[in-house]
PAGU-447005 format. One record per atom (N, C-alpha, C, O): chain; atom name; residue number from 1; y, z, x; residue in one letter. Coordinates in pm, whole numbers, plus 50000, padded with zeros to 5 digits. Example, Ala and Ser with C-alpha at 12.3 -4.5 7.8 and 13.67 -1.06 7.14 Angstrom:
// PAGU-447005
<pt 'A'; 'N'; 1; <49431; 50780; 51319>; 'A'>
<pt 'A'; 'CA'; 1; <49550; 50780; 51230>; 'A'>
<pt 'A'; 'C'; 1; <49670; 50780; 51320>; 'A'>
<pt 'A'; 'O'; 1; <49668; 50846; 51424>; 'A'>
<pt 'A'; 'N'; 2; <49775; 50708; 51285>; 'S'>
<pt 'A'; 'CA'; 2; <49894; 50714; 51367>; 'S'>
<pt 'A'; 'C'; 2; <50003; 50787; 51290>; 'S'>
<pt 'A'; 'O'; 2; <50114; 50804; 51341>; 'S'>
END
This chain:
// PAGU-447005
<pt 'A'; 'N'; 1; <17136; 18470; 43504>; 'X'>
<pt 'A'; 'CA'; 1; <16994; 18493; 43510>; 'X'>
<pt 'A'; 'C'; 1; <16923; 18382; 43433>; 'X'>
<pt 'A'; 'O'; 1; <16966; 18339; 43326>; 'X'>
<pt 'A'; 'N'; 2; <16819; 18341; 43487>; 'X'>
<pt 'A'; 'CA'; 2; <16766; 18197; 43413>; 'X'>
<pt 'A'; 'C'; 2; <16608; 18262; 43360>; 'X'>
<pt 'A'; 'O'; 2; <16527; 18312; 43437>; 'X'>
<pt 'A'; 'N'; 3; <16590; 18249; 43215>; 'X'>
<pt 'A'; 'CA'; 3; <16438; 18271; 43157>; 'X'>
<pt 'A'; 'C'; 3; <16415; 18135; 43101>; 'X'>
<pt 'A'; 'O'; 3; <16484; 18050; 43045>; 'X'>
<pt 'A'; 'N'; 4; <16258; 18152; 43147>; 'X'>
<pt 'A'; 'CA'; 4; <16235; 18009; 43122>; 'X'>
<pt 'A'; 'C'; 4; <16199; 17998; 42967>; 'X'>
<pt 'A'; 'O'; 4; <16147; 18095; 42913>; 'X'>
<pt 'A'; 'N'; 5; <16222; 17892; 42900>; 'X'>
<pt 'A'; 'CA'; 5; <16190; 17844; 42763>; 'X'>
<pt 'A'; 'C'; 5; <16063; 17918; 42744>; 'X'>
<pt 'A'; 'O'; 5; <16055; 17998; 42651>; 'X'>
<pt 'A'; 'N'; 6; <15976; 17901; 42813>; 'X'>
<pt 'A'; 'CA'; 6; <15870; 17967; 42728>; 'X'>
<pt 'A'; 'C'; 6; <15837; 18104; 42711>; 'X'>
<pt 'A'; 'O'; 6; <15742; 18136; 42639>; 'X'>
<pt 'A'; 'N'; 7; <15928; 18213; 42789>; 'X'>
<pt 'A'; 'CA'; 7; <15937; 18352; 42798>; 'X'>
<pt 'A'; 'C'; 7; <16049; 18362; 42647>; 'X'>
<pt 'A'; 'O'; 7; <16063; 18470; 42589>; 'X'>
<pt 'A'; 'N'; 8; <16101; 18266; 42613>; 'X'>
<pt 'A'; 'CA'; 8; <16133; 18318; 42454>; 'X'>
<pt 'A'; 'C'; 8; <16083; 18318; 42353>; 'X'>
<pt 'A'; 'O'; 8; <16038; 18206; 42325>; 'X'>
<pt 'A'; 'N'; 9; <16069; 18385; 42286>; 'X'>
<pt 'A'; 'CA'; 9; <15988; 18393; 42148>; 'X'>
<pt 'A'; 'C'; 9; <16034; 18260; 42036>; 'X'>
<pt 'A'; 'O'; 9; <16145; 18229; 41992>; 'X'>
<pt 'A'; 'N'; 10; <15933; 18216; 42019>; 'X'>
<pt 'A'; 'CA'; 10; <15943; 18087; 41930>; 'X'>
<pt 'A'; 'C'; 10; <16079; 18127; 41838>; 'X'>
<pt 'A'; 'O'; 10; <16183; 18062; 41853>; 'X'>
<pt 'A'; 'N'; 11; <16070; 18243; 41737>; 'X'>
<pt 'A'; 'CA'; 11; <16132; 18262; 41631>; 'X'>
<pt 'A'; 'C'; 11; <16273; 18320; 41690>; 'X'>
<pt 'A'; 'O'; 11; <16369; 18344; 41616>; 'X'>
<pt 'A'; 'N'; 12; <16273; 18332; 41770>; 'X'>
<pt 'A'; 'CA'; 12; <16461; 18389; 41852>; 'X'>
<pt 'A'; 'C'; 12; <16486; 18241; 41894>; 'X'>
<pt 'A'; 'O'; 12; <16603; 18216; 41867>; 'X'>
<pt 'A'; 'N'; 13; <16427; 18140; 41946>; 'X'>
<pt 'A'; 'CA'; 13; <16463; 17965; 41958>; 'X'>
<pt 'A'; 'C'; 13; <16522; 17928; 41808>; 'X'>
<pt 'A'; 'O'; 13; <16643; 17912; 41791>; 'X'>
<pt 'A'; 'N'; 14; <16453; 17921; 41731>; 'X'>
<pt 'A'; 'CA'; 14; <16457; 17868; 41586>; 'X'>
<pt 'A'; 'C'; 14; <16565; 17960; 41546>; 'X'>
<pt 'A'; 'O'; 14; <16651; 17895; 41488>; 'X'>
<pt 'A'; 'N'; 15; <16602; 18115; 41553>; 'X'>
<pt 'A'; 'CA'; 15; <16727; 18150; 41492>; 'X'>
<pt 'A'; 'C'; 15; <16806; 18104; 41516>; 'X'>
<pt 'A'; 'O'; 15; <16875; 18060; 41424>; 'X'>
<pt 'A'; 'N'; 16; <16867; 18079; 41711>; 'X'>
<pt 'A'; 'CA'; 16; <16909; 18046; 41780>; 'X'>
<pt 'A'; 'C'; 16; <16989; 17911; 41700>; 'X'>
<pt 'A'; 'O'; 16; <17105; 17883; 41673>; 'X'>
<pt 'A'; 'N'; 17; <16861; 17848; 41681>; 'X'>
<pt 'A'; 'CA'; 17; <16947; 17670; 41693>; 'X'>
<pt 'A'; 'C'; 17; <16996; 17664; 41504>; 'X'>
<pt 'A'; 'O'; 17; <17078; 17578; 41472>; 'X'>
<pt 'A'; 'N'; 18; <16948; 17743; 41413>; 'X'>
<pt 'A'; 'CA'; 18; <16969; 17748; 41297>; 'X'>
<pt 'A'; 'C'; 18; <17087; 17785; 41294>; 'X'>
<pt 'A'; 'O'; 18; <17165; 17707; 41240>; 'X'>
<pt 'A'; 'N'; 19; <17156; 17941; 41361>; 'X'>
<pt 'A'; 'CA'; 19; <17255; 18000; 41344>; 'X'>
<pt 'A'; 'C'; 19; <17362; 17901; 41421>; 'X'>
<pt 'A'; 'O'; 19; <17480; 17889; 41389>; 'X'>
<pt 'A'; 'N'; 20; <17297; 17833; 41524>; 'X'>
<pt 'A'; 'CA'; 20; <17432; 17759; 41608>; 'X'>
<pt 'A'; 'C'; 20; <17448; 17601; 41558>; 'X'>
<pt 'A'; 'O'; 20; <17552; 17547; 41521>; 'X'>
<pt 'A'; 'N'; 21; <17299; 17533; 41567>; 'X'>
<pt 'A'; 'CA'; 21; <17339; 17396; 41532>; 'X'>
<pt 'A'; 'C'; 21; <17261; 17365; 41437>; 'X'>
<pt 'A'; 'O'; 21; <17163; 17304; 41479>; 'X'>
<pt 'A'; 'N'; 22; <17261; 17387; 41276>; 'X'>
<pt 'A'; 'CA'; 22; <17177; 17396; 41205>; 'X'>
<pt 'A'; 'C'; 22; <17095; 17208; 41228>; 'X'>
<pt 'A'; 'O'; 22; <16983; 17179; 41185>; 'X'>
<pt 'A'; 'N'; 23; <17188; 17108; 41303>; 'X'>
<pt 'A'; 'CA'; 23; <17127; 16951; 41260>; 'X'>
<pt 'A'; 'C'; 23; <17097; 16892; 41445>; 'X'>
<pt 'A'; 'O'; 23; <17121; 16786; 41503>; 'X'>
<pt 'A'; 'N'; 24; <17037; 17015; 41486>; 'X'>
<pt 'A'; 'CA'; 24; <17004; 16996; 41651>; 'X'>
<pt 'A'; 'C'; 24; <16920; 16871; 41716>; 'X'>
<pt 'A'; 'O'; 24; <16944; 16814; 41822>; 'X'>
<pt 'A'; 'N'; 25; <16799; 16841; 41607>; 'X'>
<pt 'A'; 'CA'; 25; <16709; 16793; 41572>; 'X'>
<pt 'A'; 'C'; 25; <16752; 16662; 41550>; 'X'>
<pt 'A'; 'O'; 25; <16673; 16572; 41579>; 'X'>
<pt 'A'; 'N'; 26; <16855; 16635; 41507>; 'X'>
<pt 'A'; 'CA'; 26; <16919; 16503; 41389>; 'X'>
<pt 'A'; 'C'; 26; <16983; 16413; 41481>; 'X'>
<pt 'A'; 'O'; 26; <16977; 16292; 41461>; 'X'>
<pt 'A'; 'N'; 27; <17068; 16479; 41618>; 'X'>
<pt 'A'; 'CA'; 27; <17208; 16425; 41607>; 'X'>
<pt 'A'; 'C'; 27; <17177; 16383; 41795>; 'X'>
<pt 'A'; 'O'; 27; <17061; 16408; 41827>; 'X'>
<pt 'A'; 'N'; 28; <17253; 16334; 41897>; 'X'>
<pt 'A'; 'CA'; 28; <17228; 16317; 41994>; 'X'>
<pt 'A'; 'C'; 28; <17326; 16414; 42084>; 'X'>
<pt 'A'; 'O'; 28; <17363; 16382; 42197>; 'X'>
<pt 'A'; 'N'; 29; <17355; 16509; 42033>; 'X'>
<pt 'A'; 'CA'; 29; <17451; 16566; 42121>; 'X'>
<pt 'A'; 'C'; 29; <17591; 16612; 42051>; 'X'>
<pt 'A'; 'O'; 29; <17647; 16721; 42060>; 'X'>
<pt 'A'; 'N'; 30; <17626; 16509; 41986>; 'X'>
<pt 'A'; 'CA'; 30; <17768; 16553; 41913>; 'X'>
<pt 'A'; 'C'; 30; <17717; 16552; 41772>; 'X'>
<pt 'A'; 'O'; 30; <17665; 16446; 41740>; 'X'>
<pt 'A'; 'N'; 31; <17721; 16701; 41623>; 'X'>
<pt 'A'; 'CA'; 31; <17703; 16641; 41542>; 'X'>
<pt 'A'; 'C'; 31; <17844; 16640; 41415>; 'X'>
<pt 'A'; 'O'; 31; <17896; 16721; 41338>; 'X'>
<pt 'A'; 'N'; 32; <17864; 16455; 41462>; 'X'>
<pt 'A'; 'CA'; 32; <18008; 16424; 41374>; 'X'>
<pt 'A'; 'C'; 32; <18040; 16466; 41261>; 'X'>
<pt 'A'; 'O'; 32; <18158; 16497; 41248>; 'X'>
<pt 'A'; 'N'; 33; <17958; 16481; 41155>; 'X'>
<pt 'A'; 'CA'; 33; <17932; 16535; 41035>; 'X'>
<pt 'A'; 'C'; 33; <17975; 16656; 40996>; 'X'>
<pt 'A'; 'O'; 33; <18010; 16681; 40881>; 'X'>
<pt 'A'; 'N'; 34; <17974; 16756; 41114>; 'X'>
<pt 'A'; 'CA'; 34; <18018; 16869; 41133>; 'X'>
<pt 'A'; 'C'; 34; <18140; 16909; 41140>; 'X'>
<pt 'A'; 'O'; 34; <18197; 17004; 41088>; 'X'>
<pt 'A'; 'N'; 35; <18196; 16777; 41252>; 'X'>
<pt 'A'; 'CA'; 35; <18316; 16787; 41344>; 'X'>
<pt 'A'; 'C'; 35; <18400; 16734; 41226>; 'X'>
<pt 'A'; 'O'; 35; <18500; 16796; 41190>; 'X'>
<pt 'A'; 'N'; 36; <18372; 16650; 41181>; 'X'>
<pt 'A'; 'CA'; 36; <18503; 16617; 41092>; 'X'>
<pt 'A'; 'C'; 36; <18532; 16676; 40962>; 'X'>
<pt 'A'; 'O'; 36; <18637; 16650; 40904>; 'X'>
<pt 'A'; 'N'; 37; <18380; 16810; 40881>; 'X'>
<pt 'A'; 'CA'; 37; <18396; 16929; 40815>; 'X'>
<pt 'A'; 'C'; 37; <18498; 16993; 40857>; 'X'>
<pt 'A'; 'O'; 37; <18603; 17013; 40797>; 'X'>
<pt 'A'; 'N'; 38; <18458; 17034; 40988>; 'X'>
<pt 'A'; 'CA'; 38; <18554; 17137; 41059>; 'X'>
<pt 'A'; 'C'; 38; <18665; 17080; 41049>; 'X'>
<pt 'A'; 'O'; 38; <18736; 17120; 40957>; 'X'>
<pt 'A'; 'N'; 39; <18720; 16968; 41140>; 'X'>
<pt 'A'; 'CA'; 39; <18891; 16884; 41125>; 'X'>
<pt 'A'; 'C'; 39; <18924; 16940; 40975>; 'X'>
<pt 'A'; 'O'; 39; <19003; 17031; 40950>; 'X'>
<pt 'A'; 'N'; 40; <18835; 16855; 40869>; 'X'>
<pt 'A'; 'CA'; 40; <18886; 16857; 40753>; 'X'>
<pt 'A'; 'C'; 40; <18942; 17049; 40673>; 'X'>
<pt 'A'; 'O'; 40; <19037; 17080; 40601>; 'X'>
<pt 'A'; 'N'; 41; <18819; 17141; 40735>; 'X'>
<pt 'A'; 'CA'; 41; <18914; 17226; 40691>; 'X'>
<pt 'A'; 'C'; 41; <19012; 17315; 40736>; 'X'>
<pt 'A'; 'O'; 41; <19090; 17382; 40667>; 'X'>
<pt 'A'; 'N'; 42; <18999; 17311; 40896>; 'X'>
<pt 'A'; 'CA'; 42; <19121; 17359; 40971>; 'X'>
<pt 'A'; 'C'; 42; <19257; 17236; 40945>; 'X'>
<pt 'A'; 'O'; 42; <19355; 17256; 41016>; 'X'>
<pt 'A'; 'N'; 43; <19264; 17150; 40877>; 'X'>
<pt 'A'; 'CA'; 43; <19379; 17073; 40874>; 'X'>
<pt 'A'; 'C'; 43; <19418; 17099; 40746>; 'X'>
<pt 'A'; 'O'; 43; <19534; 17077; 40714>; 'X'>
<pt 'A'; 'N'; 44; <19317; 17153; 40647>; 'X'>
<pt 'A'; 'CA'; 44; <19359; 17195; 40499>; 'X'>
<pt 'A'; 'C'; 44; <19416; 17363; 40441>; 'X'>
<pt 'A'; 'O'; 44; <19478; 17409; 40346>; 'X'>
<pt 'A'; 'N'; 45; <19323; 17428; 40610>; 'X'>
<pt 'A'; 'CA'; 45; <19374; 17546; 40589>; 'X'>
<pt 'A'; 'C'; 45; <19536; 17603; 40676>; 'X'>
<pt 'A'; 'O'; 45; <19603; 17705; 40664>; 'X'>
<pt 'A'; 'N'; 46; <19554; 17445; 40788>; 'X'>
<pt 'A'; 'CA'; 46; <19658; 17531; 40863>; 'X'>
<pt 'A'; 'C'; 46; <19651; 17597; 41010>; 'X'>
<pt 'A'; 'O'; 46; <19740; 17635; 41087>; 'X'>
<pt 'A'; 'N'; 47; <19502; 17597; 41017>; 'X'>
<pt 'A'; 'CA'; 47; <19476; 17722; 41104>; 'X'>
<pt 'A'; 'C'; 47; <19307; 17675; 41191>; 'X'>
<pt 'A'; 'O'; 47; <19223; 17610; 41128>; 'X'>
<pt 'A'; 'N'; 48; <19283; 17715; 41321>; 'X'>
<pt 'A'; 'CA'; 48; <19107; 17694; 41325>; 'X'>
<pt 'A'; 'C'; 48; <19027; 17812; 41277>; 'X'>
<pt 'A'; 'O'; 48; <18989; 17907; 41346>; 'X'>
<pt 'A'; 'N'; 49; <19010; 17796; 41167>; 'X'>
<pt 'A'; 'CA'; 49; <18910; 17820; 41110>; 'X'>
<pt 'A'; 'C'; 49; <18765; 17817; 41119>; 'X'>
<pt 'A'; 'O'; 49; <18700; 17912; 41076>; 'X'>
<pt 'A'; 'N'; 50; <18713; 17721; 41169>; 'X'>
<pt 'A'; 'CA'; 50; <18536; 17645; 41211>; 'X'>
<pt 'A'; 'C'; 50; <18578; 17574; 41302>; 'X'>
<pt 'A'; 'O'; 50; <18666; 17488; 41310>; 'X'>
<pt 'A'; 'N'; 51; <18476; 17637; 41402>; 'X'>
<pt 'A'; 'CA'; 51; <18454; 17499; 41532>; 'X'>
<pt 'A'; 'C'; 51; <18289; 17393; 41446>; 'X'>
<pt 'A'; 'O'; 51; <18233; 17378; 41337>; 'X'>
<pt 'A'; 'N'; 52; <18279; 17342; 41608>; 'X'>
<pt 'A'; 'CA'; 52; <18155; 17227; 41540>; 'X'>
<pt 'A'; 'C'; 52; <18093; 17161; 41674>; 'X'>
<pt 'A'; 'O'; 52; <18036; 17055; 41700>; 'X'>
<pt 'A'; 'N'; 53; <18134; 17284; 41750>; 'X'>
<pt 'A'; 'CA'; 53; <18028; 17284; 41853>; 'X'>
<pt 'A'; 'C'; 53; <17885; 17261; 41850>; 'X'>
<pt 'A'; 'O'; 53; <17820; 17337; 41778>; 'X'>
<pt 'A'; 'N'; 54; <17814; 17159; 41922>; 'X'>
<pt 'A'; 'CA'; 54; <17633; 17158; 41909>; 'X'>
<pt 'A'; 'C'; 54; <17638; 17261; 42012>; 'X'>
<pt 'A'; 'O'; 54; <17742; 17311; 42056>; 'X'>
<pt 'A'; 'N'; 55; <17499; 17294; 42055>; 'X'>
<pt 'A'; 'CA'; 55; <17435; 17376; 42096>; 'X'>
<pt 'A'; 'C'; 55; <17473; 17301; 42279>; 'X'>
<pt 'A'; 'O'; 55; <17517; 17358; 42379>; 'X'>
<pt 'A'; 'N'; 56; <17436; 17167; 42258>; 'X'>
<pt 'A'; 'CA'; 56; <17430; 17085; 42352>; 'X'>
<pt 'A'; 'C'; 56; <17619; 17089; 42415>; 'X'>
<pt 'A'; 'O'; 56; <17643; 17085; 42536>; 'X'>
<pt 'A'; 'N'; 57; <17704; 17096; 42333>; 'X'>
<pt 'A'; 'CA'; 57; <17843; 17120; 42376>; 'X'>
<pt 'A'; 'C'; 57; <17843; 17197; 42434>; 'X'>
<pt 'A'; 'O'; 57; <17853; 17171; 42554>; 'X'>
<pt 'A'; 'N'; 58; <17832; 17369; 42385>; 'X'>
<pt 'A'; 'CA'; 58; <17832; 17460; 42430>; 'X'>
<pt 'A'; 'C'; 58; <17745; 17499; 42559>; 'X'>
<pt 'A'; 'O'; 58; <17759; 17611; 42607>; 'X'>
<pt 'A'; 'N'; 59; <17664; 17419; 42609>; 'X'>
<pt 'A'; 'CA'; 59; <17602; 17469; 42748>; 'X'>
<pt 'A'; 'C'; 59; <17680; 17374; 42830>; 'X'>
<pt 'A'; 'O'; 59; <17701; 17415; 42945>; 'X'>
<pt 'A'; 'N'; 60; <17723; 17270; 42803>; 'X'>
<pt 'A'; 'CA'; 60; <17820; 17154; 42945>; 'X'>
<pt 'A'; 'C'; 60; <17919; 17263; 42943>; 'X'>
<pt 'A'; 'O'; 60; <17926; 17327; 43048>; 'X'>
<pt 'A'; 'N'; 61; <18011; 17303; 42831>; 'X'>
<pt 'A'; 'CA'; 61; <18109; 17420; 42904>; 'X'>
<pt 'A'; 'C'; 61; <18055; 17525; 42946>; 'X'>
<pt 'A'; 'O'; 61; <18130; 17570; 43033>; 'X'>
<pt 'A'; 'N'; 62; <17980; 17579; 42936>; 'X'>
<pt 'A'; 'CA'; 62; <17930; 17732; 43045>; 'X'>
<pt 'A'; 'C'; 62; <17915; 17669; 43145>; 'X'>
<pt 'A'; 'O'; 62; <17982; 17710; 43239>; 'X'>
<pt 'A'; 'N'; 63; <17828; 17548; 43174>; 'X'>
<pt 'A'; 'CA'; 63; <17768; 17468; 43264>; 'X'>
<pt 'A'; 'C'; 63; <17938; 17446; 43371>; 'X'>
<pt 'A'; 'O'; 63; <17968; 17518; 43467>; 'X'>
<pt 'A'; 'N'; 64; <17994; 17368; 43336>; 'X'>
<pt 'A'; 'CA'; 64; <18112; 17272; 43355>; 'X'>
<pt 'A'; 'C'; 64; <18219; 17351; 43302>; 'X'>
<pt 'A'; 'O'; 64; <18272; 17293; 43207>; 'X'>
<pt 'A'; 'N'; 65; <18285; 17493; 43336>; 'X'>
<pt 'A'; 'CA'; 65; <18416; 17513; 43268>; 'X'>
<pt 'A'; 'C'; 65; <18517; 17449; 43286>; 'X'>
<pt 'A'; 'O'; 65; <18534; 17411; 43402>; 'X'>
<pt 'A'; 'N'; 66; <18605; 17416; 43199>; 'X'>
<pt 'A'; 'CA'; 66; <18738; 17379; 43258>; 'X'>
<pt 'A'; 'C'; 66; <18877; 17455; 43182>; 'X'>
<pt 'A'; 'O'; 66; <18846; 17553; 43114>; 'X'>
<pt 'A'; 'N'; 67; <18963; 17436; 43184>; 'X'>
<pt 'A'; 'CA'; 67; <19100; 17496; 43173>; 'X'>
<pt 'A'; 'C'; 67; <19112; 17461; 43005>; 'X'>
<pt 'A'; 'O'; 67; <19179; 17542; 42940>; 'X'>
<pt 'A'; 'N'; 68; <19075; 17392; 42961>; 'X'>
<pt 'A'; 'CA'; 68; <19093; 17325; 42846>; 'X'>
<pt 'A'; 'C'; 68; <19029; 17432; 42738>; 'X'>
<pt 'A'; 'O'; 68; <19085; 17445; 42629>; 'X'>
<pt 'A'; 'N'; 69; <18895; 17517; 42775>; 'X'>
<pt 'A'; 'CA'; 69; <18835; 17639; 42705>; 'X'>
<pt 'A'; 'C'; 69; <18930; 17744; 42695>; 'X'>
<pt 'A'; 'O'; 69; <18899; 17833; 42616>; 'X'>
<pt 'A'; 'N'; 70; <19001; 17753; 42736>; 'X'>
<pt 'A'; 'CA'; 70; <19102; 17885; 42749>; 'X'>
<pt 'A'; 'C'; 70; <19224; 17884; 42646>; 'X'>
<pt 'A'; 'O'; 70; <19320; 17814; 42676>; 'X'>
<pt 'A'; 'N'; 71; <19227; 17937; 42559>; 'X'>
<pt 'A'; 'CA'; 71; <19351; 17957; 42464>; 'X'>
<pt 'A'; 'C'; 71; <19351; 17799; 42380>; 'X'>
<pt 'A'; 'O'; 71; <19456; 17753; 42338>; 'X'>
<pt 'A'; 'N'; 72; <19242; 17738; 42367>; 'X'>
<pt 'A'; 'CA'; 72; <19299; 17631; 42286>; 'X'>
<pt 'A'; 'C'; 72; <19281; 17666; 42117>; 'X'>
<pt 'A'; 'O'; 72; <19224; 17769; 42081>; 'X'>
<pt 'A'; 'N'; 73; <19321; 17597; 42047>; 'X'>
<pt 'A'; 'CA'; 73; <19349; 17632; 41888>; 'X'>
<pt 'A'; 'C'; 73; <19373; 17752; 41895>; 'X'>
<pt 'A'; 'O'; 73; <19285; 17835; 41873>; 'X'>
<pt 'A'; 'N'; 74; <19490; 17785; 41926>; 'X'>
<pt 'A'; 'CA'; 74; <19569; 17916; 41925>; 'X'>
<pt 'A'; 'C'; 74; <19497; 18063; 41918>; 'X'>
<pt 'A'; 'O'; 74; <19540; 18167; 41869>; 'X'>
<pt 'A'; 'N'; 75; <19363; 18035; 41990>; 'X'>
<pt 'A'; 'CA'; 75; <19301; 18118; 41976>; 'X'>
<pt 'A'; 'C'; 75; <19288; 18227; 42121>; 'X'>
<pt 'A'; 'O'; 75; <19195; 18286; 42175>; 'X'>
<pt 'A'; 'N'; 76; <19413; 18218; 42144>; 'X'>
<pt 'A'; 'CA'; 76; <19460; 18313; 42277>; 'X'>
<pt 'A'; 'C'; 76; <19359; 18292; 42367>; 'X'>
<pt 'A'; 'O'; 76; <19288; 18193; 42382>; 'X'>
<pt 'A'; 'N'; 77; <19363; 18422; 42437>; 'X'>
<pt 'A'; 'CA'; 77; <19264; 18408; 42542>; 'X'>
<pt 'A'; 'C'; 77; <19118; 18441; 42547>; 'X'>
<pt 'A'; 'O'; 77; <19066; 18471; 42655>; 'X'>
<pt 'A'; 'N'; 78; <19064; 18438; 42462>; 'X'>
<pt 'A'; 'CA'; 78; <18937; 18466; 42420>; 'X'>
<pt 'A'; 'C'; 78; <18841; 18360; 42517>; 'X'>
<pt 'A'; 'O'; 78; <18856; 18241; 42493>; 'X'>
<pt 'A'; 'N'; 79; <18788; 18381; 42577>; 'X'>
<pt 'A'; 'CA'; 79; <18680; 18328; 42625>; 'X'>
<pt 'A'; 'C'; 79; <18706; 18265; 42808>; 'X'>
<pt 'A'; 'O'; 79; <18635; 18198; 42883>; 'X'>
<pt 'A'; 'N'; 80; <18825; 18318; 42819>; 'X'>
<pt 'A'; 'CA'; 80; <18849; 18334; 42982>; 'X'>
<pt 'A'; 'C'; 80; <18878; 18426; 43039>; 'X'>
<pt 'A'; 'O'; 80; <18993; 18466; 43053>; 'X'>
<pt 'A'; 'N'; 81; <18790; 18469; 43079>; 'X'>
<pt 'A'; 'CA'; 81; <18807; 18611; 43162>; 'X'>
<pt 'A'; 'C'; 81; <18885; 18623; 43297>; 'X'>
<pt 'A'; 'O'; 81; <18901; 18521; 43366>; 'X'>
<pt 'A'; 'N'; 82; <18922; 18715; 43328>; 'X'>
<pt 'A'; 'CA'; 82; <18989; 18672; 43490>; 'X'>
<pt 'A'; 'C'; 82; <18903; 18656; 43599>; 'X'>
<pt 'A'; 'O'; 82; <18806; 18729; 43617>; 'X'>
<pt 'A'; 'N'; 83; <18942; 18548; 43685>; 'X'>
<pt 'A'; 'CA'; 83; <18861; 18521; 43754>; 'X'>
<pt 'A'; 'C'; 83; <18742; 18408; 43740>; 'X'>
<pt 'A'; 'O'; 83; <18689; 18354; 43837>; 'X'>
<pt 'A'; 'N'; 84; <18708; 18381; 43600>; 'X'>
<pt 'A'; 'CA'; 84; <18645; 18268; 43587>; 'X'>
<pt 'A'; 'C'; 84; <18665; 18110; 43626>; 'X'>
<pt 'A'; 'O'; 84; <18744; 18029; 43576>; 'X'>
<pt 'A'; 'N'; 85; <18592; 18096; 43707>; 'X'>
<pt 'A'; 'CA'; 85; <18592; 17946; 43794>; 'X'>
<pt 'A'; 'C'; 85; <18646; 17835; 43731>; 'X'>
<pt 'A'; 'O'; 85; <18549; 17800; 43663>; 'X'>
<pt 'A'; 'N'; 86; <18744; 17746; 43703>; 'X'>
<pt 'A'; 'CA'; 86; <18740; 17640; 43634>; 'X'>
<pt 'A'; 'C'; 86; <18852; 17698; 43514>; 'X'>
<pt 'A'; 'O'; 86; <18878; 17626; 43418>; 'X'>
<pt 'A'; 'N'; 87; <18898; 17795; 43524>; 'X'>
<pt 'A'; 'CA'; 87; <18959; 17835; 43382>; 'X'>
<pt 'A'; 'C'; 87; <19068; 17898; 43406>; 'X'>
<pt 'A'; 'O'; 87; <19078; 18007; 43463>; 'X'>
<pt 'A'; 'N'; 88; <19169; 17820; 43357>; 'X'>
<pt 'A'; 'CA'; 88; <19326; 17897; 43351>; 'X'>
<pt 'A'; 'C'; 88; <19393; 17952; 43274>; 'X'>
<pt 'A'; 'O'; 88; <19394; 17909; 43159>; 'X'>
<pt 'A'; 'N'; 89; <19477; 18070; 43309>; 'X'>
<pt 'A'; 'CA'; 89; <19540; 18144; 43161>; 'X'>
<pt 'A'; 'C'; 89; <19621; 18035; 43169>; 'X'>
<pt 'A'; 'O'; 89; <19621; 17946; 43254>; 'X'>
<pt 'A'; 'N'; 90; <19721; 18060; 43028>; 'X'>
<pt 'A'; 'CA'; 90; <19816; 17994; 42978>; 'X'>
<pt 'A'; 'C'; 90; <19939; 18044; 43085>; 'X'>
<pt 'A'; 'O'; 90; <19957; 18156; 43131>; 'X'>
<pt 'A'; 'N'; 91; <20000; 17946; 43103>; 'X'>
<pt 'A'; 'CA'; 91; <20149; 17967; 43180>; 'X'>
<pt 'A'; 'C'; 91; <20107; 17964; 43349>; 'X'>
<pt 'A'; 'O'; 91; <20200; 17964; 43431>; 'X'>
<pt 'A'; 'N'; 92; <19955; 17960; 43400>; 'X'>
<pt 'A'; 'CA'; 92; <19961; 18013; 43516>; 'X'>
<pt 'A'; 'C'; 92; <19976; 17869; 43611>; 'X'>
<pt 'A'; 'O'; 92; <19985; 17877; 43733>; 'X'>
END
């Protein structure tokens, strides 16, 4: 279902990009600063811990799924449902 930008309330935009990409404003799409936080503490903890997704990442994959969203950083199958276009379980 598509609502247009301006049927959202200013202050649900601004939570929106605070809670997801606090440096939306800053960066052109990828923000590195983030990404290599995140590397640095999923490689210190072992485990993924923090992604470092922009806002702008996260709509090319809803946009554009591919196989690569599905079970990566051992994070099972969370976010491929069956049947989703573009997206493969593991083993299939």
């Amino acid at each position: 279902m598509f609502v247009p930008l301006a049927a959202i309330p200013a202050l649900l935009q601004t939570a929106v990009v605070v809670a997801e990409d606090q440096h939306f404003y800053e960066h052109h799409g990828v923000d590195w600063p983030a990404r290599v936080a995140a590397l640095s503490l999923d490689i210190r903890e072992r485990s993924a811990i923090r992604g470092a997704s922009s806002i702008t990442e996260q709509v090319v994959r809803m946009v554009h799924p591919r196989p690569r969203n599905c079970g990566h950083a051992g994070r099972g199958l969370r976010g491929c449902p069956p049947g989703r276009p573009g997206c493969q379980r593991r083993g299939s």
